[in-house]
C-alpha atoms as a printed R data frame, in Angstrom:
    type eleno elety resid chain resno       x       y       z
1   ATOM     1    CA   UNK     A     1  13.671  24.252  24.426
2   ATOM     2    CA   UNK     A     2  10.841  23.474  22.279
3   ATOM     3    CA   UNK     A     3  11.832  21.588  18.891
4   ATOM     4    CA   UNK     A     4   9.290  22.592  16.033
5   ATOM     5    CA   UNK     A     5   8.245  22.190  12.362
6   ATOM     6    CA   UNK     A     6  10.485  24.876  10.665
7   ATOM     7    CA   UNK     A     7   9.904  24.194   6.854
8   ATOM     8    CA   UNK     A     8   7.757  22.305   4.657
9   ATOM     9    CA   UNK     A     9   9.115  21.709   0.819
10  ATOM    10    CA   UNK     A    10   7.593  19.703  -1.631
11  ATOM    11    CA   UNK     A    11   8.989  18.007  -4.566
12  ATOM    12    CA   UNK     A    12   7.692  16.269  -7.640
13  ATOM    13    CA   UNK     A    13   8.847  13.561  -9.062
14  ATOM    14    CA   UNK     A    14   8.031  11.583 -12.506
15  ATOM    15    CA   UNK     A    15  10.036   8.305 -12.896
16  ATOM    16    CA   UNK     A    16   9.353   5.735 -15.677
17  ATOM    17    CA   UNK     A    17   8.343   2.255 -14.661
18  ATOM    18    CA   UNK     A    18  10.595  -0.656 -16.060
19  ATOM    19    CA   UNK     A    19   7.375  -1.644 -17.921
20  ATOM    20    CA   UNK     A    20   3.694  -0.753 -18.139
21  ATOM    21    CA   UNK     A    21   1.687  -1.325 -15.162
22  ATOM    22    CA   UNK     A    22  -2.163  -2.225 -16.100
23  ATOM    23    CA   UNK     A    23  -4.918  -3.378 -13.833
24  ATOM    24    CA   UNK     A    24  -8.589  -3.164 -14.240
25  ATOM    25    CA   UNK     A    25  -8.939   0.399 -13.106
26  ATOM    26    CA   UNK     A    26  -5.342   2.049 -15.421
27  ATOM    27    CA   UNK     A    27  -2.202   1.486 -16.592
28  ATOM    28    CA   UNK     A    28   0.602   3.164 -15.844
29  ATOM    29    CA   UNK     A    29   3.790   3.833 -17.643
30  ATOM    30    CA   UNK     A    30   5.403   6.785 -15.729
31  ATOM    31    CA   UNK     A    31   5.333   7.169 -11.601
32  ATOM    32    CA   UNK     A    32   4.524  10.233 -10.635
33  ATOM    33    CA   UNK     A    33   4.465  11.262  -7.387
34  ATOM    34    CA   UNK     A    34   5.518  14.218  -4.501
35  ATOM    35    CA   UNK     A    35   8.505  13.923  -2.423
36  ATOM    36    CA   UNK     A    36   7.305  16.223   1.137
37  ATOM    37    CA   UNK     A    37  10.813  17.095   3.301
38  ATOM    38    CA   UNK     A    38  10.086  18.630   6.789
39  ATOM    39    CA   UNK     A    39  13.116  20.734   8.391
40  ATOM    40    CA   UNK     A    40  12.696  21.111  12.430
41  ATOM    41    CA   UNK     A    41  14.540  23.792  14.712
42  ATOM    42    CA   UNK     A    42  17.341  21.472  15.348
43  ATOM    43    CA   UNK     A    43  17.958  20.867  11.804
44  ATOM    44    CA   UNK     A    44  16.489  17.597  11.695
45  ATOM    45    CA   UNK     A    45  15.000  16.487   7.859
46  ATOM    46    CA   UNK     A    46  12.325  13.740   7.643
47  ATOM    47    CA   UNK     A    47  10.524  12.489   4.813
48  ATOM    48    CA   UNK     A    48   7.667  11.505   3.075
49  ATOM    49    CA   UNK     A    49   5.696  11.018  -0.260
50  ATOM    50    CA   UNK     A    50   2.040  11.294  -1.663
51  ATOM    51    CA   UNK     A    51   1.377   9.188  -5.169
52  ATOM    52    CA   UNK     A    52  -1.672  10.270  -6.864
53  ATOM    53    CA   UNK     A    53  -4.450   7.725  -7.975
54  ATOM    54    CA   UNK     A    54  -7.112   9.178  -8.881
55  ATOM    55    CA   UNK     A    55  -9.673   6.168  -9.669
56  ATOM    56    CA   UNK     A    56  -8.942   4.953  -6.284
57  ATOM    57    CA   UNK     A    57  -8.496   8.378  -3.739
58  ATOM    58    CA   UNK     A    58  -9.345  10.667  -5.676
59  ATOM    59    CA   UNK     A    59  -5.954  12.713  -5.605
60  ATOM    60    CA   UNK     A    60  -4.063  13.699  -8.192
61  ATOM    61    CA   UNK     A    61  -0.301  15.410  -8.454
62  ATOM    62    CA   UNK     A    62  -2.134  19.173  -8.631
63  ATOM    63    CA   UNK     A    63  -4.584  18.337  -5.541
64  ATOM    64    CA   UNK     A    64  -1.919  16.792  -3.581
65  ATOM    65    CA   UNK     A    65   1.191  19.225  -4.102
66  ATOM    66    CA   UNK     A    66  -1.775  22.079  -3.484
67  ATOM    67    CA   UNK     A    67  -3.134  20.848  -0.069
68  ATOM    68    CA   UNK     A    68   0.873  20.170   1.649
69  ATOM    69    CA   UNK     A    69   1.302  23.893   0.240
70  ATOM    70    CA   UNK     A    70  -1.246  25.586   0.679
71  ATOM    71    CA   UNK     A    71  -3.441  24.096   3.272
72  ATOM    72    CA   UNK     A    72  -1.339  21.692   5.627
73  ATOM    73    CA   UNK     A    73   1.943  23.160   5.699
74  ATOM    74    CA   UNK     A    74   0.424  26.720   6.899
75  ATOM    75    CA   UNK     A    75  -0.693  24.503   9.759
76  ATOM    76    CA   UNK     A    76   1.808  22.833  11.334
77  ATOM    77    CA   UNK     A    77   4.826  25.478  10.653
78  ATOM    78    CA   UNK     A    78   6.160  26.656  14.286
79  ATOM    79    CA   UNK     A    79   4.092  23.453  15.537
80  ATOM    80    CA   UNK     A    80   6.085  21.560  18.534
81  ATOM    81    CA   UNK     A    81   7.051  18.404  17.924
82  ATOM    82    CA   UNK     A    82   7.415  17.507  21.771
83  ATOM    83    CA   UNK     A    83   3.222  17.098  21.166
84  ATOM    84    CA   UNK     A    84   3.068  14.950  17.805
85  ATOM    85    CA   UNK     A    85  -0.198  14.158  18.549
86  ATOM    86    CA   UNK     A    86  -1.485  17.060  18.217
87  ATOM    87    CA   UNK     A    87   0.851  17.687  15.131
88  ATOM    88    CA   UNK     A    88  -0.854  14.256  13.712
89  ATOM    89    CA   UNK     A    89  -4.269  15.886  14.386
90  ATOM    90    CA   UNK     A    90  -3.682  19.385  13.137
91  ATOM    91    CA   UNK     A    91  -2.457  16.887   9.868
92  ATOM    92    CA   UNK     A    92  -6.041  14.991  10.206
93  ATOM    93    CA   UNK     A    93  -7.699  17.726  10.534
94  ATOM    94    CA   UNK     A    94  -6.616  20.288   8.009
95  ATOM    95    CA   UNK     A    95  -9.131  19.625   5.047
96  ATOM    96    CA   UNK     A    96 -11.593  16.819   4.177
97  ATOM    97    CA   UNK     A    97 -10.630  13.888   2.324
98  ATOM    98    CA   UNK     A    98  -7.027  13.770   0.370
99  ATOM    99    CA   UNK     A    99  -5.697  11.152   2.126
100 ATOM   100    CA   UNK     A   100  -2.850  10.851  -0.021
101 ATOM   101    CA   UNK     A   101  -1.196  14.421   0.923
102 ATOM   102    CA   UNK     A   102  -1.949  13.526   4.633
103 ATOM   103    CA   UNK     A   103   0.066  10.607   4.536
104 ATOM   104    CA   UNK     A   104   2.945  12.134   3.110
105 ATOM   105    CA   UNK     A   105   3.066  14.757   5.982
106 ATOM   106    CA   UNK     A   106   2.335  12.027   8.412
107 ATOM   107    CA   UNK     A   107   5.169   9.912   7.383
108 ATOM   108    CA   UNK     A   108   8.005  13.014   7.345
109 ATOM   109    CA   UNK     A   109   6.523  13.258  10.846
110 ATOM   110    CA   UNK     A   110   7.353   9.980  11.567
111 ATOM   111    CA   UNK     A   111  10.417   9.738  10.195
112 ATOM   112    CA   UNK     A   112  11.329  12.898  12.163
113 ATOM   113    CA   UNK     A   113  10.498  11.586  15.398
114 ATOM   114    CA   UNK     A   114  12.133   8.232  15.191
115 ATOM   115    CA   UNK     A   115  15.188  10.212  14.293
116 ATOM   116    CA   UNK     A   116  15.085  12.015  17.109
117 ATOM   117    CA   UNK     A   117  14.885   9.064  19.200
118 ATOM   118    CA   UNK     A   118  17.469   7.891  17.063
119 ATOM   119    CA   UNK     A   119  15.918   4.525  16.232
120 ATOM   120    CA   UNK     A   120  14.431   3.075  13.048
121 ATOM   121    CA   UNK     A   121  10.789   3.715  12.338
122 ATOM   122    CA   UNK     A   122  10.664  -0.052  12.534
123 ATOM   123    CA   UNK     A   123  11.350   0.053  16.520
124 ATOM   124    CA   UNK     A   124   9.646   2.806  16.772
125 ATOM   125    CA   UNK     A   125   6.266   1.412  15.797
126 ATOM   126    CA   UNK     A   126   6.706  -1.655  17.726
127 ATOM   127    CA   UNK     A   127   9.857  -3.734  15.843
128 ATOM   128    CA   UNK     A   128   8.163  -7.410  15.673
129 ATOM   129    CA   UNK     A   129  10.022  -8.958  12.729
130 ATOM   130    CA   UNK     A   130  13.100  -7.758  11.340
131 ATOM   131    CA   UNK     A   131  12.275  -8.905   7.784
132 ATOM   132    CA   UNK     A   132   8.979  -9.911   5.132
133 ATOM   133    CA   UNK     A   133   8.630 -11.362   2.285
134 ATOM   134    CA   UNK     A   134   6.713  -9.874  -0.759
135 ATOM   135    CA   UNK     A   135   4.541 -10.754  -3.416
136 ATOM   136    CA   UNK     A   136   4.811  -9.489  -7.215
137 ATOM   137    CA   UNK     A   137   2.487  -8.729  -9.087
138 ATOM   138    CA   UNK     A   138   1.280  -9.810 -12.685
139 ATOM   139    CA   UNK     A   139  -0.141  -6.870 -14.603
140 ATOM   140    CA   UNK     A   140  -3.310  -7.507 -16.673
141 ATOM   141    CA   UNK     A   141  -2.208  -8.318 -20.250
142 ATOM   142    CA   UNK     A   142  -3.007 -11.207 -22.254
143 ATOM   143    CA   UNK     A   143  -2.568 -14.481 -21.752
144 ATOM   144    CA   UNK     A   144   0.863 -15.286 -23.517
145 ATOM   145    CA   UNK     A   145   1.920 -11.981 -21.660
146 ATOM   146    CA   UNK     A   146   0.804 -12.574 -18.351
147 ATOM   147    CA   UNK     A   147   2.586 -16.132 -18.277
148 ATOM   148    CA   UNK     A   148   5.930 -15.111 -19.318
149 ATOM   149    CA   UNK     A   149   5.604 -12.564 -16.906
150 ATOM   150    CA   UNK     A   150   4.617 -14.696 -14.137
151 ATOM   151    CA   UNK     A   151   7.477 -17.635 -14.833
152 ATOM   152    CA   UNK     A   152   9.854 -14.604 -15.020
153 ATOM   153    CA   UNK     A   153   8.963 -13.396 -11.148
154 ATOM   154    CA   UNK     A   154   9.795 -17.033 -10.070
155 ATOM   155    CA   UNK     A   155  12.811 -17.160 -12.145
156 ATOM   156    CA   UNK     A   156  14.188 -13.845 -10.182
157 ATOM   157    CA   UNK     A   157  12.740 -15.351  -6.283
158 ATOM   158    CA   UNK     A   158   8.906 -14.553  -5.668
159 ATOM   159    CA   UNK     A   159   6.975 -17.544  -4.245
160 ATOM   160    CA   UNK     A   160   3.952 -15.570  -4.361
161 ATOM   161    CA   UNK     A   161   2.382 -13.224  -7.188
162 ATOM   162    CA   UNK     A   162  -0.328 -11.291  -6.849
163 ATOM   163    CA   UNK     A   163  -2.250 -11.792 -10.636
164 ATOM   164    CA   UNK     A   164  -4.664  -8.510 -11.768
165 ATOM   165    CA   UNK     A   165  -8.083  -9.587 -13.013
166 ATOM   166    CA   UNK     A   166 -11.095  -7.550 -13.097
167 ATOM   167    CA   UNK     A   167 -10.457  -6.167 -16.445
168 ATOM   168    CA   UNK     A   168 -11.880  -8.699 -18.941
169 ATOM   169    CA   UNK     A   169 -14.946 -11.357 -19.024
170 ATOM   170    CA   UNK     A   170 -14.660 -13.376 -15.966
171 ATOM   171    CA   UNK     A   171 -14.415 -16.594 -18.371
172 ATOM   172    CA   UNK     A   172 -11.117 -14.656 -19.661
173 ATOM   173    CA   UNK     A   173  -9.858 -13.961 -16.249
174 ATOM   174    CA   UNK     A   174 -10.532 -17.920 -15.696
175 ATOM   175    CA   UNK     A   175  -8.418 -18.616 -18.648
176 ATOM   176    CA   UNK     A   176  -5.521 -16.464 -17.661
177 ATOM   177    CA   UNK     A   177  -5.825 -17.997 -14.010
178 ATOM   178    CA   UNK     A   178  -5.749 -21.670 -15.165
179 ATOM   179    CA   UNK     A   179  -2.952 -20.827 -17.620
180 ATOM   180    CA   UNK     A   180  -0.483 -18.894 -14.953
181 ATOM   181    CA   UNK     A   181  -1.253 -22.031 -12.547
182 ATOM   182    CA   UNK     A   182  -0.310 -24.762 -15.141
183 ATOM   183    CA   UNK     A   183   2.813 -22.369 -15.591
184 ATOM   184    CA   UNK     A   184   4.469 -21.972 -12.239
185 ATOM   185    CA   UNK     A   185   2.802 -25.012 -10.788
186 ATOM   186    CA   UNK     A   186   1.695 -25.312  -7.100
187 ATOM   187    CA   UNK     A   187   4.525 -24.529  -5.142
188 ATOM   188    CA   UNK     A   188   4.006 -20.428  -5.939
189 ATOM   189    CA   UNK     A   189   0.848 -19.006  -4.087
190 ATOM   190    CA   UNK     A   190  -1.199 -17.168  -6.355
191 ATOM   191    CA   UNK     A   191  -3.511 -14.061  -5.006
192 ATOM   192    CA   UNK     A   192  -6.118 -12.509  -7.058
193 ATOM   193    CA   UNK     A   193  -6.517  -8.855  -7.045
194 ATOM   194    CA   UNK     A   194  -9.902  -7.776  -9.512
195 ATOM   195    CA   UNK     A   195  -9.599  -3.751  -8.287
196 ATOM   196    CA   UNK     A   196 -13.643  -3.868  -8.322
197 ATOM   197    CA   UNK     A   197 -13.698  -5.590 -11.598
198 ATOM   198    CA   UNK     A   198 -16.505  -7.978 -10.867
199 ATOM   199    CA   UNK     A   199 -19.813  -8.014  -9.536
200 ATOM   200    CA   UNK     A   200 -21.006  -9.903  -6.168
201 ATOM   201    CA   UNK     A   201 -23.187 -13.310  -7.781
202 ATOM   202    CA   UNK     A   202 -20.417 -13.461 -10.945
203 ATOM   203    CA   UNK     A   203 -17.231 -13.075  -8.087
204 ATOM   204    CA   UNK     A   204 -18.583 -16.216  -6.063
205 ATOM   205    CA   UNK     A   205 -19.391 -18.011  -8.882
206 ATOM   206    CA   UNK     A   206 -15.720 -17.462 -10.449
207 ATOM   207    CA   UNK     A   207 -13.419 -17.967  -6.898
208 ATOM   208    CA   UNK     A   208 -15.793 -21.092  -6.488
209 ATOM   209    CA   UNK     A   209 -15.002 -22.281 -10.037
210 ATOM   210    CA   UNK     A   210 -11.410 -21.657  -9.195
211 ATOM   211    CA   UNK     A   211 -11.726 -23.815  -6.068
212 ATOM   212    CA   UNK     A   212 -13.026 -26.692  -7.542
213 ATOM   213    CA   UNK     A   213 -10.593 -26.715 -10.139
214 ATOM   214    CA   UNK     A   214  -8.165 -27.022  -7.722
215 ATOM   215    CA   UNK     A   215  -6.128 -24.134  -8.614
216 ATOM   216    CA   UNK     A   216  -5.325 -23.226  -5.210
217 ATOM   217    CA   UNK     A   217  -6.012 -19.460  -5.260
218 ATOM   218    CA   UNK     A   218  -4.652 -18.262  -1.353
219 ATOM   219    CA   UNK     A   219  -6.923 -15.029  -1.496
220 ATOM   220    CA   UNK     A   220  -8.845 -12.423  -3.441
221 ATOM   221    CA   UNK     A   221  -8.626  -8.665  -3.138
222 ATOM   222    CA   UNK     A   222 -11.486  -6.420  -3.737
223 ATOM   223    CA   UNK     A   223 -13.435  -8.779  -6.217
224 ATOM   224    CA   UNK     A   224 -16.914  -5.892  -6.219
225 ATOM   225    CA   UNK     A   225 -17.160  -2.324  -6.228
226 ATOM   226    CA   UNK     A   226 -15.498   0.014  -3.253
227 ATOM   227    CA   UNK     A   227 -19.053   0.841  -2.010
228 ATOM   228    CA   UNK     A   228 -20.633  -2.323  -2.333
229 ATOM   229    CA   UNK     A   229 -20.159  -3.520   1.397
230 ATOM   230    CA   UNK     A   230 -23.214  -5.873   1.316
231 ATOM   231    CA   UNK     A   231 -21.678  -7.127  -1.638
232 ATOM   232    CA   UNK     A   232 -17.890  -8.392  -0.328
233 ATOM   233    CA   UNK     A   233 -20.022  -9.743   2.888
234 ATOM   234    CA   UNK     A   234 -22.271 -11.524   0.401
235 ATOM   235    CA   UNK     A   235 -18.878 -12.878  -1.270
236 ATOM   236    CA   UNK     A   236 -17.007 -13.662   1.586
237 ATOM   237    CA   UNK     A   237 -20.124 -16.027   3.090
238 ATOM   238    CA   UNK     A   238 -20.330 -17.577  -0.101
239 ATOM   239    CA   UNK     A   239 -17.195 -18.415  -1.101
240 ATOM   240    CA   UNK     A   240 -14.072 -20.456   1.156
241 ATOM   241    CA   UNK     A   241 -11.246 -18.338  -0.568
242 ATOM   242    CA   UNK     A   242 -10.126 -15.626   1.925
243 ATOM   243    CA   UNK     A   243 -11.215 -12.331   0.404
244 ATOM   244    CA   UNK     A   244  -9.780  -9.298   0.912
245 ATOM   245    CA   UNK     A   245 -10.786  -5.665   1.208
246 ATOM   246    CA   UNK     A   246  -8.951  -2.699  -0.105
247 ATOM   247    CA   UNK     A   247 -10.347  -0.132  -2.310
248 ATOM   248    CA   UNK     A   248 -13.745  -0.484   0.693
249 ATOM   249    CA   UNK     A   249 -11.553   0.713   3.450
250 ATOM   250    CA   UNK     A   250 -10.104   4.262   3.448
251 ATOM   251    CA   UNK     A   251 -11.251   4.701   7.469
252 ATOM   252    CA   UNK     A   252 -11.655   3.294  11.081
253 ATOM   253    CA   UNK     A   253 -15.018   3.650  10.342
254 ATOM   254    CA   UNK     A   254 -14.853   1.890   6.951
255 ATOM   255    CA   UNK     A   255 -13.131  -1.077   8.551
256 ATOM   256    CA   UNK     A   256 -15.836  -1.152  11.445
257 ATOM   257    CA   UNK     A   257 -18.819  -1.056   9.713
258 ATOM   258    CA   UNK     A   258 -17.227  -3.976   7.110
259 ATOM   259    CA   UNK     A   259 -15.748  -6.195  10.088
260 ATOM   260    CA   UNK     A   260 -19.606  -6.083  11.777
261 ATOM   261    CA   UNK     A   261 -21.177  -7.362   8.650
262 ATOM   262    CA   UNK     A   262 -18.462 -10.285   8.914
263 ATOM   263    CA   UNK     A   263 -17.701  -8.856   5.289
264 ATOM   264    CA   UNK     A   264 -14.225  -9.444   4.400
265 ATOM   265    CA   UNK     A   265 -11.439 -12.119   6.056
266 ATOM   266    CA   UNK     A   266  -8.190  -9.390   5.366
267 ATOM   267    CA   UNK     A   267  -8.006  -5.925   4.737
268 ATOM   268    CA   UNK     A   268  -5.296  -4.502   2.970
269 ATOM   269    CA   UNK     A   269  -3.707  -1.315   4.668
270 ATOM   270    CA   UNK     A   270  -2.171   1.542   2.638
271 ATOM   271    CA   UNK     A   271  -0.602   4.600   3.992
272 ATOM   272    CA   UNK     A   272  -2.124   6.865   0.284
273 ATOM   273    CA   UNK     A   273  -5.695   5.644   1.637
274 ATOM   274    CA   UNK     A   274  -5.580   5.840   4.855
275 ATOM   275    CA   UNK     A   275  -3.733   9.018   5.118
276 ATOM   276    CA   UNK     A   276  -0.250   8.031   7.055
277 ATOM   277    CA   UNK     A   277   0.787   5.390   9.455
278 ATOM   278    CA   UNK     A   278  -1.360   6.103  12.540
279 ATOM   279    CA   UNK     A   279  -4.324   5.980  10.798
280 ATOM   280    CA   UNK     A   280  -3.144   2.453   9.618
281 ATOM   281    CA   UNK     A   281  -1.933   1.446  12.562
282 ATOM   282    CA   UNK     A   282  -5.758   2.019  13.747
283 ATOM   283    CA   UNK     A   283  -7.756   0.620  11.205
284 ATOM   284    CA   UNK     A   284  -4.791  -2.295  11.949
285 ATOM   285    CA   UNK     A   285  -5.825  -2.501  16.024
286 ATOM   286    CA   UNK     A   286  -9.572  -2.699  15.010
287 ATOM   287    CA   UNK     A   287  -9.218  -5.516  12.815
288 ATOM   288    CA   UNK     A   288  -6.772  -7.935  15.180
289 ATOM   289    CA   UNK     A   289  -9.745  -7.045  17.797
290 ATOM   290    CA   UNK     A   290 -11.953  -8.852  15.447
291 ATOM   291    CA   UNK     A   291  -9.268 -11.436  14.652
292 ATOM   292    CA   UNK     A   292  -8.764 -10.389  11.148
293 ATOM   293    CA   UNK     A   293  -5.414 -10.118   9.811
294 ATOM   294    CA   UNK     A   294  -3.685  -7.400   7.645
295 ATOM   295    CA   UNK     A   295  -1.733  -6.792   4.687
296 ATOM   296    CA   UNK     A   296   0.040  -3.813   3.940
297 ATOM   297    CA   UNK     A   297   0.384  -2.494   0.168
298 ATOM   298    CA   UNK     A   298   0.782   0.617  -1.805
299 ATOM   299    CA   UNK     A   299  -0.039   2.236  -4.714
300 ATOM   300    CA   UNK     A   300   2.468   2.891  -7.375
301 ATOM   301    CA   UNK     A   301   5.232   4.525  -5.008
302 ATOM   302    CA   UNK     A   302   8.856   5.103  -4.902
303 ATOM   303    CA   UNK     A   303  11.416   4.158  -1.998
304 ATOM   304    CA   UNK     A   304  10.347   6.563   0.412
305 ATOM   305    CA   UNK     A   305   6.747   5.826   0.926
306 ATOM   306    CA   UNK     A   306   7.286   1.648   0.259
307 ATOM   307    CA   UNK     A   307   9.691   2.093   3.094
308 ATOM   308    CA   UNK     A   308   7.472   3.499   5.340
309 ATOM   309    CA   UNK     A   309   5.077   1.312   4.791
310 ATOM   310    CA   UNK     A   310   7.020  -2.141   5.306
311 ATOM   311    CA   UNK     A   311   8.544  -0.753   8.230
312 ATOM   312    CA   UNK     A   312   5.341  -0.428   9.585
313 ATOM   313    CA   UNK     A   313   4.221  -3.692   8.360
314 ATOM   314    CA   UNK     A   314   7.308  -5.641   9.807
315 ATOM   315    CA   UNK     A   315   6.712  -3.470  13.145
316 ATOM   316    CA   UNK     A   316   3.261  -5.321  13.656
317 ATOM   317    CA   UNK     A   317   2.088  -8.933  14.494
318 ATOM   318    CA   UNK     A   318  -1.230  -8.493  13.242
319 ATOM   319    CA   UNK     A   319   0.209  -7.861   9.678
320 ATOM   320    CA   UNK     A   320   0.873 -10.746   7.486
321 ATOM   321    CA   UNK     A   321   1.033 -10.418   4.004
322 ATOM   322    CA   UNK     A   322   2.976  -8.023   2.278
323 ATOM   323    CA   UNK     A   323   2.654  -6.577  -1.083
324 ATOM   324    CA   UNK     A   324   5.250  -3.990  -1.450
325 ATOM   325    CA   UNK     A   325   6.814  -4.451  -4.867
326 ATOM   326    CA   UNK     A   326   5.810  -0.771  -6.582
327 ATOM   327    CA   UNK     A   327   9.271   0.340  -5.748
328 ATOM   328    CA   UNK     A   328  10.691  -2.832  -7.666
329 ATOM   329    CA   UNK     A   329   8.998  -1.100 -10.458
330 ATOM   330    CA   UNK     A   330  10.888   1.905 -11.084
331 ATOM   331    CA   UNK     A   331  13.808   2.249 -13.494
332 ATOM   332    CA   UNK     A   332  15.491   4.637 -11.306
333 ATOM   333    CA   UNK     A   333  14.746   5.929  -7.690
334 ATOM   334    CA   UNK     A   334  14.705   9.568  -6.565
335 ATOM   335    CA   UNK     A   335  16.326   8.844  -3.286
336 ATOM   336    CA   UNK     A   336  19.038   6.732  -1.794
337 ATOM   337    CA   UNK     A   337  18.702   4.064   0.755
338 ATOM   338    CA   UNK     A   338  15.759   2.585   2.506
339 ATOM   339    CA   UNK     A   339  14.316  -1.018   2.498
340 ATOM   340    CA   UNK     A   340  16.544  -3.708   0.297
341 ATOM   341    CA   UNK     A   341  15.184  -6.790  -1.534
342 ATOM   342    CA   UNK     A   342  16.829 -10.016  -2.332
343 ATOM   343    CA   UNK     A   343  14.157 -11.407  -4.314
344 ATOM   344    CA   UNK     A   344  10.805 -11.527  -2.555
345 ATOM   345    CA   UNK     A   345  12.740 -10.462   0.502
346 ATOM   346    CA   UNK     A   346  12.637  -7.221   2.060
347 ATOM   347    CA   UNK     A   347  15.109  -6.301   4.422
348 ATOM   348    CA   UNK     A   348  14.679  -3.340   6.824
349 ATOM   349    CA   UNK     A   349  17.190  -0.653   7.113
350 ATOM   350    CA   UNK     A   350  18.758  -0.406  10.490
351 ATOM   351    CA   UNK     A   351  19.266   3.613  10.351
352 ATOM   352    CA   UNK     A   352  17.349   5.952  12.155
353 ATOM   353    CA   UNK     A   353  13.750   6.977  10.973
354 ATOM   354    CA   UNK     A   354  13.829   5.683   7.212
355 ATOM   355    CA   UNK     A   355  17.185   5.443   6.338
356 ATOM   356    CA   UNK     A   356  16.855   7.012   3.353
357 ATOM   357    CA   UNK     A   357  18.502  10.064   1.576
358 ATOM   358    CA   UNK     A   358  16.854  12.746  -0.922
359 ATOM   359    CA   UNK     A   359  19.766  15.682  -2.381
360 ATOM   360    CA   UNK     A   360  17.996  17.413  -4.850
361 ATOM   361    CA   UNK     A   361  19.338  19.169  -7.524
C-alpha cells in the first residue's frame, strides 16, 4: 500500500531571546519563526521549521508561511513517500528562490522517513559521530559588553566563541578583538564572523593585523559582501587565517563556482539557505571533493530546525565545526525534546527521526 503526504499545517511561532542578538546586518530581540508538521496515511507526524531573515534570504514570516500554504503544500499532498526523491524535487521545484520554506518541508520529510525506518535522522544520513561540540557566539555590542559576555560563555563551558564584527570601523572591531583575547586568554579559540561588514583590501589588512599581533584568530566568516566572489578569493590568497564563506553560498552552483576560484578554505552550511538537508548534504559532497571542510550553522532557530541541522552535521565526516547555539538563545522552546547541551556539547537524541515533540494548543 502506498504511504503518502496526507496534511500539511503550519504554525507560527514568536519566542523572546534571553537577550538581544546584534550582528552587523540586525539585531534581534524576539525569534520568530514557522513550525511545518506533515501527517502521512499511516499517521506518521514529522517536522520542520523555516526562520525568516530577510537581509540574508530574503524570506520573511508572510513569504514563508505563504509559499508551504499556498504553493508547496498543494504539491506534495497525496504525494508517495515510497519515492522521496521525487517528493524532495516536487519541494525544489515548486517556486524560485525561498529557500527558507523549502527547508522546512524538506526537513518534516526527513524526519518522516527516518521514522519510518525507525532510526534517528542521525543514522539515517550517515551516523559518523555521535556527538559535537559548539561554539557561542558574542553579539556585537561595545567593548565592556562584548567582554563580559565573552568571559561569561567560558564561565558556563564554550572553548570556542564565535565574536560578530562587521558592524563598526575596522580599528573598533580591532579593539574589541584584542580586548576579548586579553580576556579569555589563549586557551578559547576565537572565530570572527563580519556578516559582509568589510570590504576585500580593509579585510586582509585587518585578519593580517590580527595575525601579527598574535591573537590567534582560528577563522573568519564572510569578511566582504555575499556577491563579491572575486573578493573572498582575493582575501583568502592574501591572508593565512582560514576564511570562511556563508552568506556567498546559497547553491551547488554557488559553492562550485567559489571552490574553482580557490576562494574560500570553509563554507558554512545552513539548512534556511540552502533550502533543507539534501541540498546541504550536496553543496557538503562538492566541497570534501575539493578538500574543503564544512561547518554547519543556522540562523536564529528554535529546537526543531537546530536539531536537524546537527544531526546532519554529526552524520558527516566532512563537517567540522559546528555553530549551533541559536537554540541556546531562546527563553522558552515551542517543542519538547531534540538535541541536549552540556555546555559547548551537543548530544544527539537517540529517538527516531528528530526526537522531538510539538502539542499545540
Amino acid at each position: 500500500m502506498a504511504l503518502t503526504i496526507k496534511k500539511i499545517e503550519t504554525f507560527p511561532i514568536a519566542v523572546p531571546l534571553k537577550s538581544p542578538f546584534k550582528t552587523a546586518l540586525r539585531t534581534v530581540t524576539t525569534a520568530s519563526s514557522l513550525i511545518v508538521r506533515l501527517t502521512d496515511s499511516d499517521g506518521f507526524v514529522g517536522l520542520g521549521e523555516a526562520a525568516p531573515t530577510a537581509p540574508i534570504t530574503g524570506d520573511t514570516s508572510a513569504s514563508i508561511q505563504y509559499a508551504v500554504e499556498k504553493v508547496i503544500a498543494p504539491k506534495l499532498i497525496g504525494s508517495s513517500l515510497n519515492q522521496p526523491e521525487r517528493v524532495k524535487r516536487a519541494i525544489d521545484n515548486a517556486l524560485v528562490g525561498n529557500h527558507s520554506p523549502k527547508a522546512a518541508v524538506n526537513i518534516a520529510v526527513n524526519d518522516l522517513l527516518a521514522k519510518h525506518y525507525g532510526v534517528s535522522l542521525l543514522e539515517l544520513l550517515g551516523g559518523y559521530r555521535q556527538t559535537i561540540s559548539t561554539d557561542y557566539t558574542v553579539s556585537v555590542g561595545s567593548a565592556d559588553e562584548m567582554v563580559r559576555h565573552a568571559r561569561q560563555l567560558v564561565a558556563d563551558g564554550f572553548s570556542t566563541l564565535k565574536v560578530k564584527v562587521g558592524s563598526q570601523s575596522p580599528f573598533e572591531d580591532l579593539k574589541q578583538v584584542r580586548a576579548i583575547r586579553k580576556a579569555v586568554g589563549l586557551d578559547v579559540k576565537i572565530r570572527l564572523d563580519a556578516n559582509q561588514g568589510w570590504r576585500k583590501k580593509q579585510a586582509a589588512k585587518m585578519i593580517n593585523q590580527m595575525a601579527a599581533e598574535d591573537l590567534a584568530i582560528e577563522l573568519v566568516e564572510q569578511p566582504v559582501p555575499a556577491d563579491d566572489f572575486e573578493g573572498l578569493a582575493y582575501v583568502t590568497a592574501n591572508t593565512d587565517t582560514p576564511i570562511m564563506a556563508d552568506e556567498s553560498i546559497f547553491s551547488v552552483k554557488d559553492a562550485l563556482r567559489l571552490l574553482k576560484m580557490d576562494g574560500c578554505d570553509i563554507i558554512n552550511l545552513k539548512l534556511m539557505k540552502a533550502g533543507g538537508i539534501d541540498n546541504a548534504l550536496k553543496i557538503n559532497a562538492i566541497a570534501e571533493a575539493f578538500g574543503v571542510p564544512c561547518m554547519v550553522g543556522s540562523m536564529i532557530e528554535s529546537q526543531v530546525s537546530v536539531t536537524a541541522a546537527a544531526e546532519m552535521a554529526a552524520a558527516k565526516g566532512n563537517i567540522q565545526y559546528y555553530d549551533l547555539d541559536a537554540a541556546m538563545m531562546f527563553k522558552t522552546q515551542p517543542t519538547t525534546g531534540g538535541i541536549t547541551h552540556d555546555g559547548s556539547a551537543i548530544k544527539i537524541p537517540a529517538k527516531a527521526g528528530l526526537g522531538i515533540e510539538f502539542q499545540t494548543k
